[in-house]
C-alpha positions as CSV (number, residue, x, y, z in Angstrom):
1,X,3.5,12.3,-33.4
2,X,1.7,12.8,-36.6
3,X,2.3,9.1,-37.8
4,X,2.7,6.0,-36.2
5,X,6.6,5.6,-35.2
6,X,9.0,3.5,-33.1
7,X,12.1,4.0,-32.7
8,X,15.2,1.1,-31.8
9,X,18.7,0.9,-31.7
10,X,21.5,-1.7,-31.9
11,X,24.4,-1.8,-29.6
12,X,26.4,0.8,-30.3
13,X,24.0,3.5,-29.8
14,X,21.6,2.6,-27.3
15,X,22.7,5.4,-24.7
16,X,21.7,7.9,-27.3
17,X,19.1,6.0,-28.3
18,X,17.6,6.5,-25.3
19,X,17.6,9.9,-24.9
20,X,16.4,10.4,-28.7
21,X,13.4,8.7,-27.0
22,X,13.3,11.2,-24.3
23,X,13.5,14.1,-26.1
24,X,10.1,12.4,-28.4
25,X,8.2,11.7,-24.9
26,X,8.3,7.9,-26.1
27,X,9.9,4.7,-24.7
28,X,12.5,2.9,-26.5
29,X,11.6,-0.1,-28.9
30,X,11.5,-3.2,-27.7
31,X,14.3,-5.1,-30.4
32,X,17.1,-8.1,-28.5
33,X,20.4,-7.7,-30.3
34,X,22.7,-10.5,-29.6
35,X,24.9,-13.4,-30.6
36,X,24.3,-16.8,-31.4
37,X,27.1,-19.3,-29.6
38,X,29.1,-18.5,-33.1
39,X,29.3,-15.2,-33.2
40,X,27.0,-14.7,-35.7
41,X,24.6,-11.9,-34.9
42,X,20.7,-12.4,-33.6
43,X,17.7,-10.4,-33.8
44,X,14.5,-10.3,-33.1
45,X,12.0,-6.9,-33.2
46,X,9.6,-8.0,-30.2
47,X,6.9,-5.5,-30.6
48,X,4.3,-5.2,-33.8
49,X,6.0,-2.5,-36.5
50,X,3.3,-3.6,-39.4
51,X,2.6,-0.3,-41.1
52,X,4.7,1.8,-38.9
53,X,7.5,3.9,-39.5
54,X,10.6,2.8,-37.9
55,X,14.0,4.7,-37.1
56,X,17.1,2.6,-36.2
57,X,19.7,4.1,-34.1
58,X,23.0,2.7,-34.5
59,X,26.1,4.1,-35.5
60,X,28.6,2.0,-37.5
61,X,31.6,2.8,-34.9
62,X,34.3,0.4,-32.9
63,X,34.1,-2.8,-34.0
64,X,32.7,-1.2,-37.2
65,X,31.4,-5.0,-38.5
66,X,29.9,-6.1,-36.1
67,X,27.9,-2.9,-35.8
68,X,27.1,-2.7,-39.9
69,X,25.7,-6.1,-39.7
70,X,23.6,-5.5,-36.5
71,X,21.9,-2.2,-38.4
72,X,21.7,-4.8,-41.9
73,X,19.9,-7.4,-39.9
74,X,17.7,-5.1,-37.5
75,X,16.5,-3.3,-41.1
76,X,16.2,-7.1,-42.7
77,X,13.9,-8.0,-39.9
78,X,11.4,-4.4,-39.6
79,X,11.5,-5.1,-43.7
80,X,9.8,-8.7,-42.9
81,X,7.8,-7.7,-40.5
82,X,5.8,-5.4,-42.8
83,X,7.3,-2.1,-41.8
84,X,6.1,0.8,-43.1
85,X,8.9,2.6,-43.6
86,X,12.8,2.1,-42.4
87,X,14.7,4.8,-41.8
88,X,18.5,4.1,-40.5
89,X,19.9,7.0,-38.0
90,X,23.8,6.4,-38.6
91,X,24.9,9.4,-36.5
92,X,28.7,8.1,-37.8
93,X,28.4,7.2,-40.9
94,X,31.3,4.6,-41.0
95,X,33.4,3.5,-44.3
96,X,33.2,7.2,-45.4
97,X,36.7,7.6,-45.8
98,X,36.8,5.4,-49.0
99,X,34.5,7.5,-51.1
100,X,36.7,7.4,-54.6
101,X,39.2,5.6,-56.3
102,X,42.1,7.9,-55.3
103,X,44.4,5.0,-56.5
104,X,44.6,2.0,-58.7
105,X,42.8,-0.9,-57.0
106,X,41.2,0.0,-54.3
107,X,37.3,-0.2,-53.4
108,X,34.4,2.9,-53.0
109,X,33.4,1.2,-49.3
110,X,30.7,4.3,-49.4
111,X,28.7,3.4,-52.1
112,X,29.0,0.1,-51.4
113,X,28.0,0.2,-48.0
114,X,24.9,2.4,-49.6
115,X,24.0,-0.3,-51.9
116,X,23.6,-2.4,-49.1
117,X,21.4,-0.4,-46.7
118,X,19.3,0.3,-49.6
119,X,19.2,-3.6,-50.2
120,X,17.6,-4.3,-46.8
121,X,15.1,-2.0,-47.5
122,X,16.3,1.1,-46.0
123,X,13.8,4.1,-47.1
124,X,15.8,7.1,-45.7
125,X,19.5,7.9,-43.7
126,X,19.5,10.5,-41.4
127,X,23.2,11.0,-40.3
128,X,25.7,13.9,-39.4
129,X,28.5,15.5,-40.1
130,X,29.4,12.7,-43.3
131,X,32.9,12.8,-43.9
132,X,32.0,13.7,-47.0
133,X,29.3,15.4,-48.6
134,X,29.1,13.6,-51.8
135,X,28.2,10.3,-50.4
136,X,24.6,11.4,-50.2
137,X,24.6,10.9,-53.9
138,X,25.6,7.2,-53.4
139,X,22.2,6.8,-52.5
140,X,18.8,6.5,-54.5
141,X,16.7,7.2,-51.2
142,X,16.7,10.7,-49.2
143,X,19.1,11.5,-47.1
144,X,19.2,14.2,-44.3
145,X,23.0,14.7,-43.2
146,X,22.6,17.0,-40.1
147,X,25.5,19.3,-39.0
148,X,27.3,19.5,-35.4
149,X,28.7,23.2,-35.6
150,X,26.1,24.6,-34.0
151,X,26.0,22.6,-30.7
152,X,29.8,22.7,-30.7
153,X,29.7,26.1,-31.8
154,X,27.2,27.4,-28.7
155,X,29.6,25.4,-26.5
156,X,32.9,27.0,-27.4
157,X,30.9,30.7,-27.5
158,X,29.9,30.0,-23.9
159,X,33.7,29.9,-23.0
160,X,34.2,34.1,-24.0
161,X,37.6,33.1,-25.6
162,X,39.4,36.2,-26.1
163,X,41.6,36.1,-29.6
164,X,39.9,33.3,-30.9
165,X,41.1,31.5,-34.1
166,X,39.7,28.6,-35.6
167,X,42.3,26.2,-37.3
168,X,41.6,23.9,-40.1
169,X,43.7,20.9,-39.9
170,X,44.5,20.3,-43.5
171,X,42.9,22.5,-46.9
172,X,40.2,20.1,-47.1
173,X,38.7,21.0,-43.7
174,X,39.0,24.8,-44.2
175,X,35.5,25.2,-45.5
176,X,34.2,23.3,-42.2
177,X,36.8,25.8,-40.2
178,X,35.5,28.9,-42.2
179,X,32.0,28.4,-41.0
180,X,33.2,27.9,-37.2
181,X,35.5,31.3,-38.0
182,X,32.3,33.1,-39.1
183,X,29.7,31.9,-36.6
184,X,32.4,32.8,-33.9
185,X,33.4,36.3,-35.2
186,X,36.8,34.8,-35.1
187,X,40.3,34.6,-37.0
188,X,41.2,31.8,-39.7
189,X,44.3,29.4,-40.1
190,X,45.1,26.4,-41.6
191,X,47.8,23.9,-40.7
192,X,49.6,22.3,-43.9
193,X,50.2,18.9,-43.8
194,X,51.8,16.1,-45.9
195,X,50.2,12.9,-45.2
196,X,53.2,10.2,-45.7
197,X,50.6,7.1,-45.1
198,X,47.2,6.5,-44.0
199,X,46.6,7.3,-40.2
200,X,50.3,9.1,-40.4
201,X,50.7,13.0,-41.3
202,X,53.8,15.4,-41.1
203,X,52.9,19.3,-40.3
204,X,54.9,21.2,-42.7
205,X,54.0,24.9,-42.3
206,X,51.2,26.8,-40.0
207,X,49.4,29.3,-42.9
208,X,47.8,32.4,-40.2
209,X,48.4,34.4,-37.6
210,X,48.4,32.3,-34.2
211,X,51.0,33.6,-31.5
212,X,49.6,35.4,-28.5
213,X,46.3,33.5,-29.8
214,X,43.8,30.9,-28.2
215,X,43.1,27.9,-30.7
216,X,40.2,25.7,-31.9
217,X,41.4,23.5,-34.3
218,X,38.1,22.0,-35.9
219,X,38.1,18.7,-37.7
220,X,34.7,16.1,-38.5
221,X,36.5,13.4,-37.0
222,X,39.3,12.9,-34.5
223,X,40.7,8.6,-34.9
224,X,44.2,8.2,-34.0
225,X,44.5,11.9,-33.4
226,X,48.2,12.2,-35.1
227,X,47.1,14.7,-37.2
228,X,45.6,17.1,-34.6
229,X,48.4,16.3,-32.0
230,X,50.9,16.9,-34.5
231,X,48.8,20.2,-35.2
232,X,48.8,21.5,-31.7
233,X,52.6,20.7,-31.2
234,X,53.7,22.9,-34.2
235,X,50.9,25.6,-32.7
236,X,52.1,25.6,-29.8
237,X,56.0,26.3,-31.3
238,X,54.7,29.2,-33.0
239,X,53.4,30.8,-29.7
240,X,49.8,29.8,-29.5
241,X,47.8,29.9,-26.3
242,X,45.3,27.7,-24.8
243,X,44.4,25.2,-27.6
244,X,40.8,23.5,-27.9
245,X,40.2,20.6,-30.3
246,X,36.9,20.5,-31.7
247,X,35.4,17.7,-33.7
248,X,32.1,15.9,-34.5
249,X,33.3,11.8,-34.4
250,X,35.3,10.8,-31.3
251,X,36.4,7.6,-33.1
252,X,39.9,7.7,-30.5
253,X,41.2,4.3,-32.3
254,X,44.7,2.7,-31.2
255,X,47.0,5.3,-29.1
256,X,44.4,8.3,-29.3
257,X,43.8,8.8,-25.8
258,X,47.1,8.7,-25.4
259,X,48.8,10.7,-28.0
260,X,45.5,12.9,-26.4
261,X,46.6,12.8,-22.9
262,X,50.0,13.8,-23.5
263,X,49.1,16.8,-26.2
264,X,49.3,20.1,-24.1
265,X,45.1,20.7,-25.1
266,X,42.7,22.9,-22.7
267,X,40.0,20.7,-23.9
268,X,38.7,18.2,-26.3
269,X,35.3,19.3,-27.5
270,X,33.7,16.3,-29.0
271,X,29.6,14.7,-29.3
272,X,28.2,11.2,-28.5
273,X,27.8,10.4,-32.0
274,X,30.0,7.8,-31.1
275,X,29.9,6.3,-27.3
276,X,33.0,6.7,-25.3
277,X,33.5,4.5,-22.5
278,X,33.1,6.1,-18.8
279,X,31.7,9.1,-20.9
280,X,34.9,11.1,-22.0
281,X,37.2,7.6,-22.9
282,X,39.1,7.5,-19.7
283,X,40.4,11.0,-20.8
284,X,39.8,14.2,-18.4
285,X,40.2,16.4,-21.4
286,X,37.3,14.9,-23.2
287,X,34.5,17.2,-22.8
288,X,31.6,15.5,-24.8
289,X,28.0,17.3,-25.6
290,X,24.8,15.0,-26.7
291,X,23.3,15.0,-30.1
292,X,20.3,13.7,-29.1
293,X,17.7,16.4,-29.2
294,X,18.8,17.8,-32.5
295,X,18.5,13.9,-33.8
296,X,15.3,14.0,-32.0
297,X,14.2,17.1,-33.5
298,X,15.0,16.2,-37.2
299,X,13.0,12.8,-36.4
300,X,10.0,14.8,-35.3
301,X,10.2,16.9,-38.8
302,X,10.5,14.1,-41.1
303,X,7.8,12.2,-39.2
304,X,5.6,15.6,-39.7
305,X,6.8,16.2,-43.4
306,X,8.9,19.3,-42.5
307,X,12.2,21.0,-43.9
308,X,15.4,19.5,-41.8
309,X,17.2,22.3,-43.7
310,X,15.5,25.2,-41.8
311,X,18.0,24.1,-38.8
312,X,20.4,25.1,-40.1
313,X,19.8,28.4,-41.5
């Protein structure tokens, strides 16, 4: 390492934390995360960060409070302990799906979640795949937002898919779907949707050419997986073949696993941006595929002042 760095993680993402570490040929910081008898979160940074740069690992996943406040009060701490610089590694950048005022009354939980990293004294974000891309302007720091699509990409190229076309589950994912079309060599179609309520979505027409076809249907983030179930279901009428979902965020909140489980998929491609339980979420359709050297990679460029950008080019 050029600089002086440590890197430590909360709760939520010490798996990948750890094998960040390994990828850097360093150990894991030495920081206890716990709870007071109330609930209320303690934590103490038991090594010397004075003048070093820091990198926190911790996702802001299931329960997504508890997990904000851990990363707030880890940063609070390395900010009082003289840190040199703070930089938070979200790999799921959580609130992200509030990021305007697409109704009367309602809050921008992306900027304001910003506001507060920024507060505790975070001096950069490195995430991935942010839900969407102009949050990076809700901050006043740098931000490196890192991209999935080629580990997934090299992943579903492995599998020599004959007929391949990439589905976008909705118009606002078919940029994200184009670029999986292209780096594939593969065919493009979009599923449109009417969403009735949040979490709740009605497939109204299928826009491509998918019978006789094999099927990636490509999305940032899977949660309670209506909208990609009801995708593969009204796929599957039109005459579709084996069907892959791909996505970067395995939230799998509420009946996912389920409504998963019981969804005629080949496969569930997914990363460990967000840790499942037992690896795959009790689901033998969950493939997942680790994040953790191109996290590890992007940490070794900023800590040696080099372009993340030339990644992904």
């Amino acid at each position: 390492m050029k600089n002086d760095i440590v890197v430590i993680s909360g709760n939520a993402s010490r798996e990948l934390a750890g094998m960040i570490c390994t990828e850097l040929g360093m150990p894991l910081g030495d920081a206890f995360v716990g709870r007071f008898s109330d609930g209320e979160t303690r934590v103490k940074i038991n090594e010397n960060v004075r003048g070093r740069d820091v990198f926190v690992v911790q996702s802001t996943c299931s329960p997504v409070n508890e997990h904000l406040m851990e990363l707030l009060i880890m940063c609070d701490a390395l900010k009082r302990a003289s840190a040199n610089s703070i930089t938070a590694v979200i790999p799921y950048f959580g609130y992200a799906r509030q990021d305007r005022k697409a109704e009367p009354r309602v809050p921008i939980t992306a900027k304001m979640v910003a506001d507060l990293l920024q507060t505790v004294g975070v001096t950069r974000l490195l995430t991935m795949d942010l839900h969407a891309g102009q949050i990076q302007g809700y901050f006043n720091i740098p931000v490196d937002n890192l991209y999935a699509m080629p580990i997934l990409v090299d992943h579903i190229r492995k599998k020599q898919l004959d007929n391949l076309v990439v589905v976008s589950p909705d118009a606002g994912g078919m940029e994200r779907a184009r670029a999986f079309a292209k780096a594939l060599d593969a065919g493009l179609a979009m599923i449109d949707k009417r969403r009735t309520a949040p979490n709740v979505a009605e497939v109204m027409n299928v826009i491509g050419d998918v019978e006789g076809k094999n099927l990636a249907i490509v999305d940032d983030i899977i949660d309670t997986a209506g909208t990609i179930c009801h995708a593969v279901h009204a796929l599957k009428e039109r005459g579709a073949n084996d069907i892959y979902g791909v996505c970067t965020h395995p939230v799998f909140s509420g009946p996912a696993i389920e409504r998963i489980n019981q969804t005629p998929f080949k496969e569930v491609l997914t990363t460990d941006t967000i840790s499942l339980k037992g690896g795959n979420g009790g689901c033998d359709k969950v493939r997942v595929v680790t994040v953790a050297k191109l996290i590890a990679t992007a940490i070794n460029r900023i800590n040696h002042s080099k372009s993340i950008s030339s990644l992904f080019v």
